[in-house]
C-alpha positions in Angstrom: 0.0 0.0 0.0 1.7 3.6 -1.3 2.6 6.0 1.7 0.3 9.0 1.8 3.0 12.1 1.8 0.4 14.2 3.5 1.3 11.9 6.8 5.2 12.6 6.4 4.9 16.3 5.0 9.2 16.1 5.8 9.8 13.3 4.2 10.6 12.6 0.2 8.1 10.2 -0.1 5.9 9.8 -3.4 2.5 9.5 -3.3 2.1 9.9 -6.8 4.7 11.4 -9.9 8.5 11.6 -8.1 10.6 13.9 -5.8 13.9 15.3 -6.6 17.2 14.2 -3.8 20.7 14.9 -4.0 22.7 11.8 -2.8 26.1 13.0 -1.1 28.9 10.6 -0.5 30.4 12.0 2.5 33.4 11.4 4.6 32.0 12.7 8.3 28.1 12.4 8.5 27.9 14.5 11.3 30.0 17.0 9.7 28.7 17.3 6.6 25.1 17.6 8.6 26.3 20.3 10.3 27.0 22.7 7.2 23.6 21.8 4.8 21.5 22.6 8.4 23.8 25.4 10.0 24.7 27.2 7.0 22.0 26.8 4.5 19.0 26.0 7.0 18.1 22.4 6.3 16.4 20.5 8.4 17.4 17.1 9.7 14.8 14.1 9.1 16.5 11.2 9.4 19.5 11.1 11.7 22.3 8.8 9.9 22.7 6.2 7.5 21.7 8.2 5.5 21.3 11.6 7.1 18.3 12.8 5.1 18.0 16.5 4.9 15.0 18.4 3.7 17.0 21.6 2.1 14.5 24.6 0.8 12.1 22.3 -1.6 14.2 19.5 -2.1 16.3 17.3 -0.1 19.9 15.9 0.5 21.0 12.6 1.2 23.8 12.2 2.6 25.9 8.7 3.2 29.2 7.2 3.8 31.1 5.7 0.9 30.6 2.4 0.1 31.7 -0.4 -2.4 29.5 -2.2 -4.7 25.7 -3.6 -3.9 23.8 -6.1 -5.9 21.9 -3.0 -7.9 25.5 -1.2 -8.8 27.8 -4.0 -8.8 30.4 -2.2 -10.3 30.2 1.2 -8.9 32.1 2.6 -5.9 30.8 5.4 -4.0 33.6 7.9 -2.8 34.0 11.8 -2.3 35.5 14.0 -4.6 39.1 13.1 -5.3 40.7 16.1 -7.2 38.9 19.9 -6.4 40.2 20.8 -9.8 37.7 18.2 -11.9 33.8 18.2 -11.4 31.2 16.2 -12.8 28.1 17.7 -11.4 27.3 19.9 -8.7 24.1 21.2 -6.5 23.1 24.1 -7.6 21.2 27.1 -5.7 19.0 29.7 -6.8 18.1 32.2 -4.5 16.2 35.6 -4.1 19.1 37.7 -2.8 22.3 36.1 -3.5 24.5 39.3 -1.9 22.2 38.6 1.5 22.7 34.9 1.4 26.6 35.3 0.5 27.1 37.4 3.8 25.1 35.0 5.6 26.7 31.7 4.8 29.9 33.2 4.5 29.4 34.7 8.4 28.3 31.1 9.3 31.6 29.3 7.7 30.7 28.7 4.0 33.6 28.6 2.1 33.6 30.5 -1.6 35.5 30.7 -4.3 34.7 34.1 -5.4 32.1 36.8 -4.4 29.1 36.8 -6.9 30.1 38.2 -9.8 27.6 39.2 -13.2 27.7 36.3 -15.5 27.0 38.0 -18.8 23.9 39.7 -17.6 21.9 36.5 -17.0 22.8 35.9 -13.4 24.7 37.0 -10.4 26.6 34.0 -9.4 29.4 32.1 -7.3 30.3 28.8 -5.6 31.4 27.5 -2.6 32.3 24.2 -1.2 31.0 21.9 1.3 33.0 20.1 3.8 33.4 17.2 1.8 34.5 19.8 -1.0 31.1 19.1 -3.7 31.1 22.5 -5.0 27.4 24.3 -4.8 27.0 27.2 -7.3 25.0 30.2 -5.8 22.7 32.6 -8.4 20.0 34.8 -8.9 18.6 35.7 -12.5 18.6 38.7 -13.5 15.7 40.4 -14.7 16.7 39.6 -18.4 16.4 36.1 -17.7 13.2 36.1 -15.9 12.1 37.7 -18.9 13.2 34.9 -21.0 11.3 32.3 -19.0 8.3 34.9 -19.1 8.8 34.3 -22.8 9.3 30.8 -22.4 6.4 29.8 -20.3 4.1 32.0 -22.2 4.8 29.9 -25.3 4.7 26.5 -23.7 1.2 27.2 -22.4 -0.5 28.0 -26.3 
């Protein structure tokens, strides 16, 4: 019998359609908790293996490493190795980026740059988590609201 969602309103469980996570391999659970609920306001809802974090409207898993299980017999989960190479990485996009850069910079985040304009489409930067998954930070700007204006307008005829 399917969960009803409406009794776990915390939880990223599917009554119907799908939710969204972002599974983190971590090296220190605790650690790693620590930043996605004292720096960006998650909220804990399961403790540990895996820490399950509701983060804004989405949520992040986040487990040890581990080696392969009988669904991904050849995979092996680790954190990143080399800072310098990315494959993928959470991205966040916010109402007032200078506000929350101040803020999670004043609680410990760790950024690579201020924002800066990217081309006139965003205000953007990225910082690092303890683990060291990089996290970009933007906000459109109005040009791009415009274009999804645009879009959405279209998508509806």
């Amino acid at each position: 019998m399917p969960t009803d969602p409406m009794n776990l309103p915390d939880a990223p469980i599917a009554g119907q359609g799908f939710y969204v996570t972002h599974f983190l391999t971590v090296k220190d659970q605790a650690r790693s908790k620590a930043f996605y609920v004292a720096v960006l306001g998650g909220n804990v809802v399961q403790e540990e293996n895996p820490c399950y974090i509701k983060l804004a409207n989405s949520w992040i898993i986040l487990n040890s490493g581990g080696g392969p299980t009988p669904d991904k017999p050849d995979v092996l989960l680790e954190t990143p190795q080399d800072l310098k190479k990315v494959s993928s990485f959470l991205n966040l996009r916010v109402a007032d980026i200078q506000s929350c850069y101040r803020e999670w910079k004043a609680k410990g985040a760790e950024f690579l740059t201020e924002p800066l304009d990217n081309h006139g489409h965003e205000m953007r930067c990225y910082m690092r988590d303890p683990d060291g998954y990089l996290i970009e930070v933007g906000q459109y700007s109005q040009t791009a609201i415009d274009r999804f204006k645009k879009y959405l307008g279209k998508a509806s005829l």
